[in-house]
N, C-alpha and C positions, 0 to 999 in steps of 0.2 A: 744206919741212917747218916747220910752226908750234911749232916747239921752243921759242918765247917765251910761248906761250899757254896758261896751265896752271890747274886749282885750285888753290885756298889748302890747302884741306883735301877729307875724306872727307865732312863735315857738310855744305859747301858745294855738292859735287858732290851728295849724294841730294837734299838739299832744291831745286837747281835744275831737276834731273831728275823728279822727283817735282811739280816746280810745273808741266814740262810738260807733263804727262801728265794731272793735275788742275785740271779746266777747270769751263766751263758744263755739258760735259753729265753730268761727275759729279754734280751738285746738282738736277737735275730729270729729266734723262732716265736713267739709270742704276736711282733708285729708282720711278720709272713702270715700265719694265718689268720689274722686277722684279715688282711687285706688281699688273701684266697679265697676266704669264704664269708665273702659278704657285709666284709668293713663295719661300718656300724650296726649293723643287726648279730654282727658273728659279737661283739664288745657287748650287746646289750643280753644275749643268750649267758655269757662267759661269767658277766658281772653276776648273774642271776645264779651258778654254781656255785659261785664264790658263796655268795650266801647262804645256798642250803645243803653245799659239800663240803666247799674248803672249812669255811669258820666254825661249823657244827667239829669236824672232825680234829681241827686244831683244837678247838676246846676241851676235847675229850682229852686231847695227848697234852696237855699242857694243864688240866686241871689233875691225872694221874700222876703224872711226875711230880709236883708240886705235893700231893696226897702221899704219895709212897716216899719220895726222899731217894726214890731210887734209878738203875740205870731200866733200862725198857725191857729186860730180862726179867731182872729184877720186881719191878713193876708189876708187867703183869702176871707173875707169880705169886702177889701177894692178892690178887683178887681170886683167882684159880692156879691150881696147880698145873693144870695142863694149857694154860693160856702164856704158859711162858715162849711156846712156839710163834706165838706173835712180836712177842720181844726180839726172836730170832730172827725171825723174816726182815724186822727191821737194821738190829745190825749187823746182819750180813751184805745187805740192800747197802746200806753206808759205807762198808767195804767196799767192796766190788764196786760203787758207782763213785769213791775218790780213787782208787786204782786208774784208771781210764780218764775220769775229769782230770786229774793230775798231770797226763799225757799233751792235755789242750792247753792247760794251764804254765806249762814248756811250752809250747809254741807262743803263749802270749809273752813272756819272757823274753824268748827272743826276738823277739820282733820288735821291743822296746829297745834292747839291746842293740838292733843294727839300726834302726832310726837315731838311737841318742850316738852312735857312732861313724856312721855311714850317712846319714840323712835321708834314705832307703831303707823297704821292704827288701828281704831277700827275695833275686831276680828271681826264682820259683817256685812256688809252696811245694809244689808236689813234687820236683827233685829233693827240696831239704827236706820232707817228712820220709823222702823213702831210704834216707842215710842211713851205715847201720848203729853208727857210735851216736852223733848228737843229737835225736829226737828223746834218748834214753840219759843224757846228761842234763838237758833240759826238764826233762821228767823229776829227777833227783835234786833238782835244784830249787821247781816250785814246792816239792813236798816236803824237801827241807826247809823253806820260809816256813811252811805250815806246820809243819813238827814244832819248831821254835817258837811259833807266836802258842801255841797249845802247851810245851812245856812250860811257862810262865804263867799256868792254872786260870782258871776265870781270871785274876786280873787282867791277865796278858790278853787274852780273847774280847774283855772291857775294852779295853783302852785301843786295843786296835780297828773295833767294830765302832766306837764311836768318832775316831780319828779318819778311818776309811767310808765310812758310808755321807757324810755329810761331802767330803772329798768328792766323790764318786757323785752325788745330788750336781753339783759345782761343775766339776767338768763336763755332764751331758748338756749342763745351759751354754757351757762353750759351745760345744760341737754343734746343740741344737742354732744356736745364732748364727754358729755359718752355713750349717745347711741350707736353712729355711732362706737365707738370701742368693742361693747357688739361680743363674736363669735355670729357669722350668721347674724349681721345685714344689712347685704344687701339684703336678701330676703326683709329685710321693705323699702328697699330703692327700688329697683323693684318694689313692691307693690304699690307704690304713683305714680313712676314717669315713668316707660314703658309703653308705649302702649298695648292697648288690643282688639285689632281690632273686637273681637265676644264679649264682654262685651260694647261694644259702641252701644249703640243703642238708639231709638227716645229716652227712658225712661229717657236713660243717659242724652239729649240735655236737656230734660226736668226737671232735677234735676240739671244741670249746671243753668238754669234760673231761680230756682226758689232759688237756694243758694245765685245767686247775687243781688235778691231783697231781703232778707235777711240778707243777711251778711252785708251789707254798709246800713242797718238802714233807708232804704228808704220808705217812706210816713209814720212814726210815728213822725213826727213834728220835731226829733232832729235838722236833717238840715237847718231849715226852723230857730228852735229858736237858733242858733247859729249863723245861718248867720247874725239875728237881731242886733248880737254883734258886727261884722265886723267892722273892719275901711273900709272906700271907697278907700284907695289907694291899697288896695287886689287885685292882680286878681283871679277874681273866678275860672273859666278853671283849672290854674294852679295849685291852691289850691284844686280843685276836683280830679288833679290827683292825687296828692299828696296821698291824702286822701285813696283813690282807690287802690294806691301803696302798702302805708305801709300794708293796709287791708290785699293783696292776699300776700307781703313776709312774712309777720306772718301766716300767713294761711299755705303757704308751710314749714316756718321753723319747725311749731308746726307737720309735720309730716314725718320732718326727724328727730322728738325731740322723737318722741312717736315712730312710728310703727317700726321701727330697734329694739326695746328694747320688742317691742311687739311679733316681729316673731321672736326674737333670743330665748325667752324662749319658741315658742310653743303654745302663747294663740292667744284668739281668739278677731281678729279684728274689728269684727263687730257688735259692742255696742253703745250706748250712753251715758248719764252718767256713766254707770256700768265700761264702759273702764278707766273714770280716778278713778271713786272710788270704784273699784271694780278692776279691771285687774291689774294696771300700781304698786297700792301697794305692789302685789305679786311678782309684780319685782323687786320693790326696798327692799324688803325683803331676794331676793335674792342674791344681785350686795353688794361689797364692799364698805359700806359709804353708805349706802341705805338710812337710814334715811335723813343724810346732803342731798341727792339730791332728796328725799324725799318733804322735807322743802322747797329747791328751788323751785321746781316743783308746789307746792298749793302754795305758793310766787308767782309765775307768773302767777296761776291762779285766784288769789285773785287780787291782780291788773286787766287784763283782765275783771273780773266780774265789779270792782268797779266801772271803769272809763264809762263801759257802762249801769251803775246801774244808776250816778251821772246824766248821761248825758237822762236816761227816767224820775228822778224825774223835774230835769228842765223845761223838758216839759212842766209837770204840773203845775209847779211851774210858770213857765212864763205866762200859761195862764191863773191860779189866780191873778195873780200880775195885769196884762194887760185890761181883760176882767172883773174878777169880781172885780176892784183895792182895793183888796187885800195890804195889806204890804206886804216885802217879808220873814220878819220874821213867819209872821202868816201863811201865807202860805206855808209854808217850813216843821211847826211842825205839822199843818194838816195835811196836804195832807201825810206827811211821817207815821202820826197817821193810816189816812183811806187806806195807801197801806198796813199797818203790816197786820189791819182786815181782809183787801182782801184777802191778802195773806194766813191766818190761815190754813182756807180750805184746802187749796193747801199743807200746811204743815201736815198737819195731814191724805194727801188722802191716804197714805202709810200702815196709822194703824188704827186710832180709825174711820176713813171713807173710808176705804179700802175697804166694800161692798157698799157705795152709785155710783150709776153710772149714769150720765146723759148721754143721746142717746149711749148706751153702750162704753161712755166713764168717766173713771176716774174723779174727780175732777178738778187735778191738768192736766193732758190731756184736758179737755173740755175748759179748760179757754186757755189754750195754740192753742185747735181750730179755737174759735172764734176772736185770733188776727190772725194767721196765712192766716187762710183761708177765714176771711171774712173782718174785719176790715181793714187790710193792701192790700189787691188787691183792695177792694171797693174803699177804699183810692186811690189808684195809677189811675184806671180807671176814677174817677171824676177828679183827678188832671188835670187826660191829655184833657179830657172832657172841662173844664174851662178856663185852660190858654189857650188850643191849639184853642178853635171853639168858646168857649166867650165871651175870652178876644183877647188883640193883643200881640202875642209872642214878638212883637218888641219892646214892653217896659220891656222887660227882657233884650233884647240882652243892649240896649242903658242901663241898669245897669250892667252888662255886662263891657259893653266898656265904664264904668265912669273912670277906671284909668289910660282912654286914649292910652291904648289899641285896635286896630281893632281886632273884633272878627272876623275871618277869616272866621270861620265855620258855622256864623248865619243860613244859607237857609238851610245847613244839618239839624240843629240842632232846626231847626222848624220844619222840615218836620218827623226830629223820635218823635217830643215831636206830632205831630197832628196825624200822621197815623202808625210808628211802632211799637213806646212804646205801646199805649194804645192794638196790635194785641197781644205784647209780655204781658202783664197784663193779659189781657181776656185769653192767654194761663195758666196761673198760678192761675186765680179764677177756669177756667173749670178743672183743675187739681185739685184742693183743692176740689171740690164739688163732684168731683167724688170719692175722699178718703173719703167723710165725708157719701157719701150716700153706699159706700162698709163697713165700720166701722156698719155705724148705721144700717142695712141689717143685720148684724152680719155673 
């Protein structure tokens, strides 16, 4: 039992949970489809998952961690024996999706680096990602910030989730106040938030649900080894809205932050990476003080990466500690060791393995497949498999309502964790296999 391993506070735990939930793809891919498929009607479909996917499904992983004291292995081993494959799914999912994140997470780096020194973007993303030496230095150098803030235990993960995420709130009001006065930026503002009645379609439903098992970090273990940490006078419910909150207003700020600046000069909205390191530099190249808001801008987005970088080595880190009892020192410079390796690949898929492809994907693509599409629904589908038909949902709720609290919502909230979650999952594996079998087809 990690009875030694606790938050400081109430402040510390949402803001670290909230750091991991709020990543990269809050900040570009959240407000693109939003504003692909339907603007406010794609926001009112998304909200509405949030509800009876995300927070149903965070409260399960956040009232078992908390119940068990353990890592997501761990965990759910001690409801079932054979449920510990769901703990697996998770931190390997954690693995393999900081390996790769890591990779991006060097390119934000640098990019801070030749602004605070150069007053510039480097003149080419796609020359400097196809280098063979410094995509893979930069790589080593976000993951060792994140090693370090993670070997200084929950405190160190405390104090930096709390110090970065309010930071990070701070700067997008920067950027959002010079956007929003760029000429033309209400076309970007239109583009996110109107309705679009002939762009709304199934696709669209189906990309609102599979954004919010994504974005709030659901079935890779965070929640699960977070809640471990919880004090018992928490309520959980309220703490998943929380959580759920800040996620979707960051998500929205980041695209009254961006796409105003985006459609006031005329580029084109519909990228991923390329939009922040690629488009968004050209505008700041353009705009008065470019550079300063420049620097803001990969400031909030370095933050954003970190806190959700910190919170996938944890993961691992906890189920070294837990499962194979590990120290957590040793575990921390390992496991931070075997993600850089991971990672290389992934760094270098740009240039010196920019012709290897596995099932006609990428490197750094394939590994991004295989959490996406298969580890992370696999994950969500056993979860609901285990607690909901295995196990008895009613020793969640009764941790649940330890802070003496009635859970109002228990019979709902059994009933989506046994028969709607696991339809809305199964919606999101069968989506993912049919991208991976259209891909692999060529």
């Amino acid at each position: 039992m990690k009875t030694n391993n606790q938050w400081a506070s109430k402040l510390g735990f949402i803001m670290a949970t909230a750091g991991a939930a709020i990543g990269l793809g809050n900040l570009w891919k959240f407000p693109y489809l939003m504003g692909r498929n339907g603007g406010g009607a794609f926001l009112a479909v998304y909200l509405l998952f949030i509800c009876i996917l995300g927070v149903p499904v965070m409260m399960v992983e956040m009232s078992l961690g908390r119940k068990t004291r353990h890592d997501p292995v761990q965990a759910y081993g001690d409801i079932h024996p054979h449920a510990r494959i769901v703990g697996v799914f998770g931190v390997a999912a954690a693995f393999l999706i900081l390996s790769y994140y890591s990779v991006i997470g060097g390119w934000i780096l640098k990019y801070i680096v030749n602004y605070a020194t150069t007053l510039a973007a480097p003149a080419d993303f796609s020359e400097f990602i196809s280098r063979p030496v410094e995509p893979v230095f930069w790589h080593f150098l976000f993951l060792g910030v994140t090693t370090l803030i993670c070997y200084c235990g929950i405190s160190g993960i405390e104090r930096a989730s709390k110090a970065m995420m309010p930071l990070l709130f701070v700067l997008l009001i920067v950027v959002i106040v010079r956007s929003v006065t760029l000429p033309g930026a209400v076309e970007g503002l239109k583009f996110v938030f109107i309705p679009h009645a002939s762009a709304f379609t199934l696709s669209a439903v189906n990309a609102a649900l599979g954004q919010v098992f994504y974005s709030l970090s659901l079935c890779m273990g965070i929640t699960i080894t977070y809640g471990s940490y919880l004090s018992e006078k928490e309520n959980i419910p309220k703490s998943c809205l929380s959580v759920a909150g800040l996620d979707t207003l960051i998500a929205l700020m980041a695209g009254i932050a961006i796409f105003p600046a985006v459609f006031s000069f005329g580029l084109e909205p519909g990228q991923g990476p390329g939009l922040i390191f690629g488009t968004l530099p050209k505008v700041f190249s353009a705009i008065k003080g470019g550079p300063f808001f420049a620097l803001v801008f990969f400031a909030l987005v370095l933050f954003a990466a970190v806190t959700s970088a910190i919170a996938l080595l944890e993961v691992t880190i906890s189920f070294a500690v837990d499962t194979l009892r590990w120290s957590r020192k040793k575990a921390t410079v390992i496991l931070g060791l075997l993600c850089f390796l991971a990672g290389v690949p992934s760094a270098l898929s740009f240039g010196t393995l920019g012709q290897v492809t596995i099932l006609n994907y990428s490197v750094f693509d394939f590994v991004g497949m295989i959490t996406d599409n298969i580890l992370l629904p696999f994950g969500g589908i056993t979860m609901c498999y285990y607690i909901g038909w295995k196990w008895n949902p009613e020793y969640l709720v009764d941790e649940v309502e330890r802070d003496g609290i009635p859970f109002k919502l228990k019979k709902v909230w059994i009933f989506f964790i046994r028969f709607l979650t696991p339809i809305l999952v199964g919606v999101v594996t069968v989506t993912g296999f049919y991208s991976i079998y259209t891909i692999v087809r060529g």
